[in-house]
Structure formats: structure tokens, C-alpha cells
N, C-alpha and C positions, 0 to 999 in steps of 0.2 A: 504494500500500500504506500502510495505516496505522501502521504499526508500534505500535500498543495491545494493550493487555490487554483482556479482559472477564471478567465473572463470571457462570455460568449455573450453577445447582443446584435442586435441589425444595426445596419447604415446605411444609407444611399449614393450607392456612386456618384459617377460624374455623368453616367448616363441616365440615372434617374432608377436605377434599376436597387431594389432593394436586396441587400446581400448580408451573412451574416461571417460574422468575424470571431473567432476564437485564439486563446492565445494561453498560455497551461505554463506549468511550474513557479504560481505566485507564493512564498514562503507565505505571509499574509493577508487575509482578503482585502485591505486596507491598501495594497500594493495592486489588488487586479482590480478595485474599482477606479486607481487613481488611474489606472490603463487605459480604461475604459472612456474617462473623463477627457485624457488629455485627445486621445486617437476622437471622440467626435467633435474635439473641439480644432481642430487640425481639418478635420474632413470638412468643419462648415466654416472655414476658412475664418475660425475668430481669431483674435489680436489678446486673447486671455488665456493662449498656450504659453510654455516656457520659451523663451529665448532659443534652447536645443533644439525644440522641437522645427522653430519654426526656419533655424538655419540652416533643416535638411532641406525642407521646400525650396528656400534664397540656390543653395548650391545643387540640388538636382536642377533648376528652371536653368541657373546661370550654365551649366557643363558643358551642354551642344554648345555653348555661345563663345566660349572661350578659349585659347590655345591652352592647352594639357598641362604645359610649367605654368602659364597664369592661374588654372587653376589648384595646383600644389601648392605654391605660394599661398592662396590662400587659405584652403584647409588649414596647409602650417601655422599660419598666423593665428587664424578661429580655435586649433585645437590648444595651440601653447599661450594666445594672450588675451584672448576674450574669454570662452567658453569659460574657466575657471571660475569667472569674477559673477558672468553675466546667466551664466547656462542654465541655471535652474532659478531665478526671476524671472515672473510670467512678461511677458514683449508690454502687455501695456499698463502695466505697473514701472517700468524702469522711468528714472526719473532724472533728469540733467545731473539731482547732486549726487544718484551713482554715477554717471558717466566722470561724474569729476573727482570723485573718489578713485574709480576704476584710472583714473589717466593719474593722478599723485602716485601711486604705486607702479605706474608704468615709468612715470617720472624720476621715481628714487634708483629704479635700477640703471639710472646712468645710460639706456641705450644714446646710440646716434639719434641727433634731431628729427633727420629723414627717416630714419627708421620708426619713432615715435609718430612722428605724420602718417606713415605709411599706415602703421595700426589702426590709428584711430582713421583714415580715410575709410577702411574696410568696416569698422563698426558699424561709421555713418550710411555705408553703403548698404547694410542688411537695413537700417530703419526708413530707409529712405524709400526702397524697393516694399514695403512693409506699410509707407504712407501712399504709396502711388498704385499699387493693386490688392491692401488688405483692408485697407481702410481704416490704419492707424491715425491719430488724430494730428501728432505734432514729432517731430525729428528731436529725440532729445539730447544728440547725440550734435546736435546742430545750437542749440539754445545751451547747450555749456561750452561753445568753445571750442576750438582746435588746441591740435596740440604739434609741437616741433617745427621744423623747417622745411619749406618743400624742395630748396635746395642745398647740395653741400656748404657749410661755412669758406671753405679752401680748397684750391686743386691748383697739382703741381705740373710746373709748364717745362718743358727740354725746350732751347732754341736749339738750333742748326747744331749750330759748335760742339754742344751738349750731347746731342744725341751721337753726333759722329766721332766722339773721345770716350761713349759708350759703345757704341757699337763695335767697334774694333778688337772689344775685350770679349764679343759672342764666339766662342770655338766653333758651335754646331751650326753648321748649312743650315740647317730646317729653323732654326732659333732666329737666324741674321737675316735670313728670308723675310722669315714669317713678322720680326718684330722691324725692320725696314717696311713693310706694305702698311703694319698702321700705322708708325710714322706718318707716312710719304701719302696715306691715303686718307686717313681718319677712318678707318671702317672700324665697326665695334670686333670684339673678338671672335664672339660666336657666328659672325660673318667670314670674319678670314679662316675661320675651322671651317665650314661648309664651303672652301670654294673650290672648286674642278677648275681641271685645265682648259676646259670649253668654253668658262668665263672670261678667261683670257685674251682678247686680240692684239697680236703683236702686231701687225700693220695699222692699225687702227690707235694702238696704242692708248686700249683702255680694260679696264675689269668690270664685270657685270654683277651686282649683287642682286642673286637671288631667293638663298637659302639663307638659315640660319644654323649653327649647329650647338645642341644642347644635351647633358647629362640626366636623364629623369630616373630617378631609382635604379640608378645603376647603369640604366642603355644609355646608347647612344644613337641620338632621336636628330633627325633633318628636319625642319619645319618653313615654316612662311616666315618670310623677315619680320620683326618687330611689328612697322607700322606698314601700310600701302605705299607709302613715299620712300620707305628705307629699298624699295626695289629701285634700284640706280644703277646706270651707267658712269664710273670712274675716269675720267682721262687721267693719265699715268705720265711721270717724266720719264724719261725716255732712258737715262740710267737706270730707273729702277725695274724698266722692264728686261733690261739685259739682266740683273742682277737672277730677275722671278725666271728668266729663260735658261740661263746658268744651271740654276737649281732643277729645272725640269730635268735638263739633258741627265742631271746626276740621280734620276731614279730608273728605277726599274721599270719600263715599256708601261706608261702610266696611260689610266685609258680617259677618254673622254668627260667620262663621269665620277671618276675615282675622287675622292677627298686631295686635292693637290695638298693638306698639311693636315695627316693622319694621326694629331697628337688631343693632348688637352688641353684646356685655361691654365690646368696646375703646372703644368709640362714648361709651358710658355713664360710662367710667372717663376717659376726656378731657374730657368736661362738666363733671366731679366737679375733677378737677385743675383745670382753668378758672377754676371758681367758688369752691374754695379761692385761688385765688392773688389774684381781684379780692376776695375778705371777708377776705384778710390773715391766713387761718389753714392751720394743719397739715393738709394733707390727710390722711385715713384712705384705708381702702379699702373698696370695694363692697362686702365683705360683712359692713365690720363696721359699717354702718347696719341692718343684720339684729341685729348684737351687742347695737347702739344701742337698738333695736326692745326685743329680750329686757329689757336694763338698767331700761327706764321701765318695762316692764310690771312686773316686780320691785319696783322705786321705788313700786309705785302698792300694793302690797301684794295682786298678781293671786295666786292659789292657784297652786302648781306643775303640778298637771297642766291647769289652763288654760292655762299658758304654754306648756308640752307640745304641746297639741292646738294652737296657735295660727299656732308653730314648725313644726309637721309633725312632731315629734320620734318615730321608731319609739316609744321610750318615755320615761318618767320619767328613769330612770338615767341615759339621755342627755341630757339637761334639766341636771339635777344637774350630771354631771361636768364640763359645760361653765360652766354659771354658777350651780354652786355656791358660790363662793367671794363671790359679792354678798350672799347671805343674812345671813352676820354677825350686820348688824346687827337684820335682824326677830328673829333669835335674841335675842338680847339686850335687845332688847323685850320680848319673852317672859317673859325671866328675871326682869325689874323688874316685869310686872303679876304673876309669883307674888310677887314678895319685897310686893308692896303688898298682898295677900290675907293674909299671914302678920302681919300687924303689928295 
């Protein structure tokens, strides 16, 4: 004998169709009514279920919608810095001064600004999806406040001189290659891990970004670039396509579609550590040979939405709010060829 509870009751689909629901091994009956409670209050779509409950719905609706690491990301996030706080508080009882509670404890653990942003954007993002088809009344997740930075405080720049008094210290072909192209190009990393040799035009003397390449529990997974705009055509200097020419000759009968740089992010960022420590400088980090990238084009006095398009940047505005702050000085150049026209 078992000595358990179970919970058996009707409900009505989504077709209207009446069905019955059973669910067995409740230690006590206290436990298979509150089953029963929260499962009809889920099914008629109220705003008086728990928080868990209702962030299965948020993440089954969001799944078809989203690339497969966007959504890891955020289970990650939902399982390790929300659900704790928020899981078992019914959705329309939470109240701004949990949320602000919930963010001082996100607060004390010293993450990154961005990182804190990031969490609480997702929070905001399950009540907001909660006011707009469950028919919660008010975001409260919105009326306490943000939290963090949406951008890095710092990022470190290589000029020219810099990169090339690093570079010199890379022993591995595939390292000098691969950490020369986002120099030379700005592409993000998990661009230059998906690219083939078919991206490549040497007469044309450019690269094509198509893929993207990423690590999801383990595989290793090709996907769609980032955003629609991060699909780009690269024009290339013309040294560094001999350099990427170089390196093809030195593999193995590589095929059209093969990975031309069959490594990792980690791969890539211990070559980079290596070769900072034999040129006796600060190591940066891989993606800010991208920043590096942005910076000289800036320096050269490239038009913004070239840098945009170049970047992959959805748009301008993201261009801007990222490296706006380097303009200054064309400003300011600006300012002196009018005051030289006025005189």
C-alpha cells in the first residue's frame, strides 16, 4: 500500500473539450489539493499562480522564438537568480518593494553592472509578457527601478603599434591568423570560428559573415549571426588576405565548407595570454580587438555608418552608444574649421 494522496479533477482544454487530469504520489492531501489549485489556475490563464508556475508558460511560448544559446542564457539566469527569490510568490502579489529587495541582494554580490542589468532586464521581461497577454495589472519590476549598467564602464583599445609588438610574440599559425582577422576586421569571435574558406574572396578581397559559431552543453553548434545586419560582406587589406591565404595553403586539402579555424574562444584567448606575456604587455580580451578594430577605424576618420555596417551593428545608435565617446575629438575638429571660416 502506498499510503499517498493523489489529485484527479476535470478541466477544459484549449479546445473546449472537457478532460480529466490525475497526478498520484502526494505525501499529503494538503500537497495534491494545492496541485490541483495551482494546475486550474494556470489552465484559466490567472495572474494568482506562482511566479514558477507561470515562467514555464513565458519560456515554452518564448523557445520556437528564440536562438537555443538565447535561450540557455536565460533559463540560466531564471534558475540561478530569480526563481530563488521570486518562485514561489504568486505573479500578482509581487510587489516593486520585492523586486527591490530581490535587486539589494543581487546588488551585495558585487556582480558586473551589465550583468546586474542583464538580470533584472529578464525579470522585467517575464512581467511585462504577463501585462500584455495575462492581464496582469502593473510591471512591478518596472515601478522599482532598474538596476546596473547597460554598458561596460571600460574597454581596452590596441592601436596599430600595439597590436603589431603583440602579434609577433603568437608562435601558432592558426592563433596569428585567426587573432590578425579581428584585428584587421572587427568581427566578433564566434564569427571568425564559423568561417569556411568559401567566405573568403581573394580577388574581390573580402570575407563574408554568415554563421556564427557556438558551444551549447558541450556541442559545437553553427547558427545564424547574432542580429540580420551582423550578415556582412568585409572588404579586407590586402596584406591580411595574403596572410589568411598563407595559412590556407598550410592545411590539409581544406574543403569549401570546412570550419577554416577548427578551434575554441578558450583556444584563442590562451594564445592571446601567451603572446601578451612573451611582448611584456597587458593582456586585453578577445573582444576588445573588435573595440581595437572600431577605435582605428574612428582614428582614420571612417563615416559612422560605415563603421556600423562594418561592425555588423543592427544600427547606428548602437555604433554610437558604444563608441561614442571616441568622437570628441572629430567634434572638435569640426568646431575649429567653423571658427576658421568665420574669421
Amino acid at each position: 500500500m502506498r499510503n499517498t494522496w493523489y489529485a484527479s479533477f476535470y478541466y477544459t482544454d484549449w479546445q473546449g473539450k472537457r478532460r480529466l487530469k490525475k497526478k498520484r504520489g502526494f505525501q499529503r492531501k494538503k500537497d495534491a489539493l494545492a496541485f490541483e489549485d495551482e494546475f486550474l489556475k494556470v489552465r484559466a490563464r490567472s495572474c494568482d499562480m506562482t511566479f514558477r508556475s507561470f515562467l514555464e508558460i513565458y519560456l515554452k511560448d518564448m523557445g520556437p522564438r528564440l536562438k537555443q544559446s538565447t535561450m540557455q542564457n536565460k533559463e540560466y539566469l531564471f534558475e540561478h537568480r530569480i526563481l530563488p527569490f521570486f518562485g514561489d510568490l504568486k505573479l500578482n502579489e509581487i510587489t516593486p518593494a520585492h523586486v527591490r529587495h530581490w535587486q539589494s541582494e543581487i546588488l551585495a554580490e558585487k556582480v558586473a553592472p551589465t550583468y546586474a542589468k542583464t538580470i533584472n532586464n529578464q525579470l522585467s521581461a517575464v512581467f511585462n509578457y504577463a501585462c500584455k497577454y495575462y492581464g496582469l495589472g502593473t510591471n512591478p519590476a518596472r515601478l522599482a527601478g532598474t538596476m546596473g549598467k547597460k554598458n561596460a564602464g571600460e574597454m581596452s583599445f590596441w592601436t596599430v603599434d600595439e597590436f603589431n609588438q603583440f602579434i609577433v610574440h603568437v608562435r601558432k599559425l592558426p592563433a596569428r591568423t585567426g587573432l590578425s582577422v579581428l584585428f584587421w576586421t572587427g568581427l566578433r569571435i564566434g564569427e571568425l570560428l564559423a568561417l569556411a574558406p568559401s567566405d573568403i574572396d581573394f580577388e574581390a578581397h573580402t570575407l563574408t559573415v554568415r554563421r556564427t559559431f557556438q558551444t551549447i552543453d558541450g556541442k559545437e553548434i553553427i547558427t545564424e549571426p547574432k542580429t540580420p545586419k551582423s550578415r556582412r560582406v568585409v572588404p579586407l587589406p590586402e596584406k591580411l588576405c595574403e596572410d589568411i591565404k598563407a595559412y590556407m595553403a598550410a592545411l590539409y586539402e581544406p574543403q569549401p565548407d570546412d570550419r577554416l579555424f577548427p578551434y575554441t574562444k578558450h583556444y584563442f584567448r590562451q594564445q592571446m595570454l601567451k603572446g601578451c606575456q612573451a611582448a611584456g604587455m597587458e593582456p586585453i580580451r578577445l573582444h576588445d580587438l573588435r573595440h581595437s578594430h572600431a577605435a582605428l577605424l574612428i582614428r582614420l576618420d571612417t563615416p559612422i555608418l560605415l563603421v556600423s555596417e562594418r561592425l555588423g551593428h543592427e544600427d547606428i545608435e548602437t555604433t554610437l552608444r558604444i563608441y561614442g565617446h571616441l568622437y570628441p575629438s572629430a567634434n572638435d575638429e569640426t568646431v575649429k574649421k567653423l571658427d576658421d571660416l568665420m574669421r
